[in-house]
N, C-alpha and C positions, 0 to 999 in steps of 0.2 A: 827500691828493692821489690816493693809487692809486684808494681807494672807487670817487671821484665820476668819475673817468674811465675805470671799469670798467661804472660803471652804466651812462655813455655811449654805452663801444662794447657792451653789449649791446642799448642799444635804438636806436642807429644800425645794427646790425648785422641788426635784422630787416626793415628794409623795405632800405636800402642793400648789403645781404647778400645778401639774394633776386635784387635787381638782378644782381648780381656771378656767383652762382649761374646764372644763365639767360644769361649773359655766357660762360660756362664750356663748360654744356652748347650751347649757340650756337656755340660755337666746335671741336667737335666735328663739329658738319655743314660746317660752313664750310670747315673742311678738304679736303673731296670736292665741296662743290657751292655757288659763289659764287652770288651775287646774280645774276640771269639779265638777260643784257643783248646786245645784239646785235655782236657785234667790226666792227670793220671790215674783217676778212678776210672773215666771215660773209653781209657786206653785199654784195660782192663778187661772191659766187657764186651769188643768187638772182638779177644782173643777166642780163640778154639779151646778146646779140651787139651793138655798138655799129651804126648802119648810117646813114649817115653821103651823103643822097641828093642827089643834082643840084639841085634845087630851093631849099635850104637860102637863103634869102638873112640873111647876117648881119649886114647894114646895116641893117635892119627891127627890133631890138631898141629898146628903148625905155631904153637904158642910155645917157648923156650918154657920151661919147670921155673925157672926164679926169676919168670917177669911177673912184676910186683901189680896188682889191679886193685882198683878204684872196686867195682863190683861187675858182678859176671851172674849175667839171668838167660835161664832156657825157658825157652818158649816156643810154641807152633808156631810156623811159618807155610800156610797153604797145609800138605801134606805129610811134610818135614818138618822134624824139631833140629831148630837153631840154637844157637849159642852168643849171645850176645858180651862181650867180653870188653870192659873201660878200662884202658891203664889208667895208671894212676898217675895225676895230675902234679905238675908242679906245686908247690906251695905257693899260698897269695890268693887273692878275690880273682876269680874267674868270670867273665860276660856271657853269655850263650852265644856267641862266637866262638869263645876261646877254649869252651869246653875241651876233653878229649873225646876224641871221635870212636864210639864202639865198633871194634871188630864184629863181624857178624859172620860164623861158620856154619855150614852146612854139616849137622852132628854124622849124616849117612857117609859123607866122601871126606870128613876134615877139610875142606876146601874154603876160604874165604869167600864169601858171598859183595860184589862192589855193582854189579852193573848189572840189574834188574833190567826185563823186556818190558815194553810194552803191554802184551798180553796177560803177563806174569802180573805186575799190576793190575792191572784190571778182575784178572781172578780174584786175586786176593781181597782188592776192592769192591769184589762182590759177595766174598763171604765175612766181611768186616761187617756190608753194612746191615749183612742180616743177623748178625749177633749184635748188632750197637743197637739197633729198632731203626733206619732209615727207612721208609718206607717205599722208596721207588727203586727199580731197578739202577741198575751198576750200567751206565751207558756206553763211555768212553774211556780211555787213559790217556790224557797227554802229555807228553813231558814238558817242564816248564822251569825256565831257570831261577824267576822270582817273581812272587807278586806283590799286593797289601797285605795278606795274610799269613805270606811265609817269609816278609822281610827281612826278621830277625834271622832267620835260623835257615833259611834257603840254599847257601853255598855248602856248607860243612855234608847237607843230604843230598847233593849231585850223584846219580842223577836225578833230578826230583819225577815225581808224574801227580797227576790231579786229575780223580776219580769222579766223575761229574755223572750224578743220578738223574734219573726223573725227578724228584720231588725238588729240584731245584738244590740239593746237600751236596758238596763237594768233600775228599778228604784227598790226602796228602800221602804219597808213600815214597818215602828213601829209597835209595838204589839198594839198600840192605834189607826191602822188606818188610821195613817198620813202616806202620800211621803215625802219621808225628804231626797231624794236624786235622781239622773236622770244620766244616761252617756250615751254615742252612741260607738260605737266600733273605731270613728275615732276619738272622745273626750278621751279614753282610751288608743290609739296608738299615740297623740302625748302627752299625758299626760305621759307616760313612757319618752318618750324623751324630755320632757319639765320642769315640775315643780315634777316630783319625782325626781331625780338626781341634779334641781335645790335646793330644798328646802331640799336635804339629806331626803327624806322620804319616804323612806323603809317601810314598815308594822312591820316588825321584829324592825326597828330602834324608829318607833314613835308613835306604841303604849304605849310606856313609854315617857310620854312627860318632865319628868325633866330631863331625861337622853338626851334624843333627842336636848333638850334648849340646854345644857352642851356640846354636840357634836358641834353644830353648831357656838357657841359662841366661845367655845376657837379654832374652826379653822378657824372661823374670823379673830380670834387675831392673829392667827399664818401667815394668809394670808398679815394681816395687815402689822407684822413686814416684813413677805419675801417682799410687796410691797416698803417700808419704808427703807429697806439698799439695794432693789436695786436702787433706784433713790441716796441712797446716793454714793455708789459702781461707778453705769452710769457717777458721775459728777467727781468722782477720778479717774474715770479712763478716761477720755477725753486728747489729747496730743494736744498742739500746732505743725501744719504741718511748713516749712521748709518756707511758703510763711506768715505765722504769722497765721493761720485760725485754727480755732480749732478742730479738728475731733477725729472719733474712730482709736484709736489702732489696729481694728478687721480686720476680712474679712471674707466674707461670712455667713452664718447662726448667727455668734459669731456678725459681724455688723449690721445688721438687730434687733435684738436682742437689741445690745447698744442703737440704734438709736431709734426705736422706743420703748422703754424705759424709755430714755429723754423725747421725745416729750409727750408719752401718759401714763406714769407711776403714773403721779397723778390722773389721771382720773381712773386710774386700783385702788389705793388705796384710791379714795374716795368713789367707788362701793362697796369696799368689806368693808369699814368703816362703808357704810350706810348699807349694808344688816347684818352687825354686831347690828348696832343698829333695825335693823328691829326686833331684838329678843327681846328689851326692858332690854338688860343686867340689873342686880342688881337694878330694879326699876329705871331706870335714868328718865323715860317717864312716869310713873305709871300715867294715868289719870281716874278719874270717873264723868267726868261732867254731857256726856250724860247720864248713867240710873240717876245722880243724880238730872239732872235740869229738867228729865220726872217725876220722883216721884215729884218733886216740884210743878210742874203748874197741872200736874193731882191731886195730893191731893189723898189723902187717898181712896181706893176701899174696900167697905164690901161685903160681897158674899148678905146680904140682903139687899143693896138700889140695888143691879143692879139686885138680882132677881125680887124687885117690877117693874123695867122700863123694863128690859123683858119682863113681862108680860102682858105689857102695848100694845105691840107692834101685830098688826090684820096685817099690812100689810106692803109691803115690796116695794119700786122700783126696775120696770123690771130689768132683769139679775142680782138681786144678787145672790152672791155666798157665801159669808161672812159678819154677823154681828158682830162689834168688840166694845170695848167700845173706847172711847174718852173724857176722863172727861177732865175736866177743872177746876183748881181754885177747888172751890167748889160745883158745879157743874157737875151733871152726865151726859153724853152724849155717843151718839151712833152713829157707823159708818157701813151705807152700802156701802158692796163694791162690785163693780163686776168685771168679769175676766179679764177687764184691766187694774187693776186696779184702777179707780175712784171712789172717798169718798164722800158721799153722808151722812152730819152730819144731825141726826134726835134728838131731845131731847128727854126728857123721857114719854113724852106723844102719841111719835113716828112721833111727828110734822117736816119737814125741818125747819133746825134752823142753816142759813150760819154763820159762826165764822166773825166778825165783829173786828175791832182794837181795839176799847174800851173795849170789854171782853179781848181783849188777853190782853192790860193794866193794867187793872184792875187785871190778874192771875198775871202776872208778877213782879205789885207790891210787892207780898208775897213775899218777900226778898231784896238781896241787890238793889233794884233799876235798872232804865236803864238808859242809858243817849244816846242812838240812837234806832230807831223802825221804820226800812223801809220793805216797800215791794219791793223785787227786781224782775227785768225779764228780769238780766243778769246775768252770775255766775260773783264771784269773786276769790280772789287769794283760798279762802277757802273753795268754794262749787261751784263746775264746773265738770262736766260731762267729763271722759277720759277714765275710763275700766266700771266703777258704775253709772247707772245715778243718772242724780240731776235736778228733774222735775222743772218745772218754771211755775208762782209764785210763788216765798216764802217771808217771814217776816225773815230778819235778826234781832235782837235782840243784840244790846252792852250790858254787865251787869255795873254795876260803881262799881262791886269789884277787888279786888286787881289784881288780873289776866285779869281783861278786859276781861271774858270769850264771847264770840261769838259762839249766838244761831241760827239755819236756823230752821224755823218753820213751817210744812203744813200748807199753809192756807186755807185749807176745814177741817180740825178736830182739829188742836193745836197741832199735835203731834212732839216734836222736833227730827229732822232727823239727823241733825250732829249738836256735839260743840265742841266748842274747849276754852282749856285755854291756861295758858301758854304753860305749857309741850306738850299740842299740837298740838300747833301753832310750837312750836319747834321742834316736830316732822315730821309735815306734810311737811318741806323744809330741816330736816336733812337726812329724809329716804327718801317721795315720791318726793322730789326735788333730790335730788345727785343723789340716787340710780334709778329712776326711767326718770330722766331728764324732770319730772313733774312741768316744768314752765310757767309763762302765757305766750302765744302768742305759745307755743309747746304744745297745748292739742289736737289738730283739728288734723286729719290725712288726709294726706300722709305727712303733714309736717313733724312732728315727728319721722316717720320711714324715711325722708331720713336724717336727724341729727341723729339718733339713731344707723342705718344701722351700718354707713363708722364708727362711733366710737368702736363700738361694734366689726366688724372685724380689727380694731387696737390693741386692748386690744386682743383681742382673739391670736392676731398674736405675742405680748410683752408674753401671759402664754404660747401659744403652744411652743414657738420657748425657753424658757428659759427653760422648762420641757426635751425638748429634750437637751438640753447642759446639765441639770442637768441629767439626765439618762449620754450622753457618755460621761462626766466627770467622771462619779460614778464609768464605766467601765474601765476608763485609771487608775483610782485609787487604784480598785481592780487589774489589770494588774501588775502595779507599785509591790502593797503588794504581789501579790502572785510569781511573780520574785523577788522579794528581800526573802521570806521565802524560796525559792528554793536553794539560794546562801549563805545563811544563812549559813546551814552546813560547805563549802564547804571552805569560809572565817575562820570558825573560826578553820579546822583544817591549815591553810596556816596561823594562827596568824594574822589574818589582820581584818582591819573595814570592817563591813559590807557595 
């Protein structure tokens, strides 16, 4: 039994090794430089001043009064305030594919906005990147149908274009007008060596995303197992020394190898278990709390109660950028925002109208109950600031159903920011804890990276060093076959075994 499953993980170990290997060193950039993508703080700050003029008629929309929306934000667009408008989504976990796609009207004409120019981009692309801080001028607009950076989300933003500066900074604008994407040439360069090779994501590989899920799942699995017989392998193959102490067999690259193997082979297949599950295999995690506990406390959106409180609205507080809605309960509300973010909740009379405990109570009723409602202004094991922020104050929320689902709530609009039920609560310590070494008292850096570090090159050192034995294993192998088919002939005229 040992042989045959020796020979296995060596020659699973050279192509599923290597994988593991560049998983490793992949995960060494990744640490300082994610996947480049646009935040929505980000988004925020390349917007304009909102301006918000006499003429506006908001009866002119081509939006029926009881289409039901997800959320609807006005915002500048160039010279013109737009209107951005999301129905509202089927129920069930959504992918950013499957998102629904915001309407986007032109507030002057009512008019749908779908098929942005050339030049139109490029304007706008050059007064984005002077409010974002790009430093070089707005060179070009090309249109483009997908790249590495807009893989995900490319098709739904047709037509796309991509705004390419001097300073080598690119951004992304939909045919509706929106930036819905940003990279630098140095976010680009270690983005190649970081989280494309980490995440398998190839342009060719993930624009098909069930094929891409299927790729990366079963060579979890397969990593899993090569992790999994060789810690079993490591402990059979351990020899009591001559003075009673137990050691390797090996020498040289072959002990190294063994040794650190032992020590850190669990650690290597609880990585690759967690980034296994980072895929969500076969629903095991499927969770819908949050969009479903935001439709909850928000309550039903008709395109005609928010176009009457739009209309309501003469004036604005300094720097916004963004009006958004923020219902509550039953209850319309609206939220100015500006380019840092800050919510500034008005009612519909365009009054400030700060969110109070007793309303959020009172929304929160509408369902199963609570039985805790704090305001916190410290994170906890489940809303704490490590790659994403998690601004402070919030209203945590316990639910009293089955799941104990755990709400974090804005407290300037009611909007829920994260939840979690079971699945994931169970997710957030089987993925961002194992895989990520996402525990309390480890979020604060430089902590972190130097626990992360010395592990990380352990593990890296258990796949590089067992890839290279699997590779000149494979070689003595081949050697072996192609000397014995040489003698082959030679045996069987001399009557002998080969």
């Amino acid at each position: 039994m040992l042989h045959p499953l020796l020979f296995l993980h060596r020659w699973l170990g050279i192509l599923v090794g290597l994988v593991m290997t560049i998983w490793c060193l992949s995960g060494f950039v990744m640490m300082y430089s994610p996947y480049p993508r646009l935040e929505p703080q980000e988004q925020l700050r390349g917007l304009a001043p909102l301006q918000l003029s006499l003429d506006i008629s908001w009866d002119q929309t081509e939006l029926a009064d009881d289409m039901l929306l997800s959320s609807v934000r006005v915002e500048q667009m160039g010279t013109r305030a737009v209107l951005r408008a999301t129905p509202a989504a089927e129920p069930g976990p959504a992918s950013p594919q499957m998102r629904a796609k915001p309407i986007t009207i032109d507030l002057a004409t009512g008019r749908i906005l779908e098929n942005l120019a050339a030049q139109d981009a490029l304007e706008l692309g050059r007064g984005f990147g002077e409010r974002f801080g790009i430093k070089g001028d707005a060179l070009r607009a090309a249109r483009i149908q997908i790249d590495q950076w807009t893989v995900q989300t490319a098709r739904r933003h047709q037509p796309l274009y991509r705004v390419d500066y001097a300073d080598g900074a690119s951004v992304y604008i939909a045919g509706s007008g929106e930036v819905v994407q940003q990279t630098t040439r140095s976010e680009r360069f270690w983005g190649w060596l970081g989280a494309v090779p980490h995440w398998l994501y190839p342009t060719l590989l993930r624009q098909d995303a069930a094929l891409w899920s299927q790729v990366v799942i079963w060579t979890s699995l397969l990593g899993c197992f090569l992790s999994a017989t060789g810690l079993w392998l490591g402990i059979a193959r351990l020899r009591r020394h001559k003075k009673g102490r137990l050691g390797s067999p090996y020498r040289g690259l072959w002990w190294w190898h063994h040794m650190t193997g032992l020590l850190f082979g669990v650690l290597t297949l609880t990585w690759v278990a967690s980034g296994l599950l980072s895929m969500n295999p076969w629903g095991l995690f499927e969770s819908n709390d949050k969009p479903a506990e935001r439709v909850r406390l928000a309550g039903p959106q008709r395109w005609g109660d928010l176009r009457t409180a739009l209309g309501t609205i003469d004036a604005l507080p300094a720097g916004t950028v963004r009006l958004e809605t923020a219902p509550l309960g039953d209850t319309l509300f609206l939220a100015a925002v500006n380019a840092s973010g800050t919510r500034i909740r008005i009612n519909a009379d365009g009054a400030p109208s700060p969110l109070t405990q007793d309303e959020l109570s009172a929304a929160l009723a509408n369902g199963p109950g609570i039985t805790a409602l704090d305001l916190l202004h410290g994170h906890d094991a489940y809303y704490y600031a490590h790659r994403d922020p998690a601004p402070l104050p919030v209203w945590r929320a316990v639910l009293a159903d089955a799941q104990q689902t755990r709400l974090y709530i804005d407290p300037q609009t009611g909007r829920v920011l994260r939840a979690f039920d079971g699945k994931a609560r169970a997710y957030r310590w089987l993925m961002n804890g194992l895989h990520s070494l996402d525990f309390p008292g480890l979020h604060a850096r430089p902590a972190w990276d130097l626990v992360v570090l010395p592990l990380l090159a352990m593990v890296t050192l258990v796949c590089a060093t067992g890839t290279w034995m699997g590779i000149s294993g494979a070689r003595r192998d081949l050697r072996r076959l192609n000397t014995r088919r040489r003698h082959l002939p030679q045996a069987r005229l001399q009557g002998v075994k080969p």
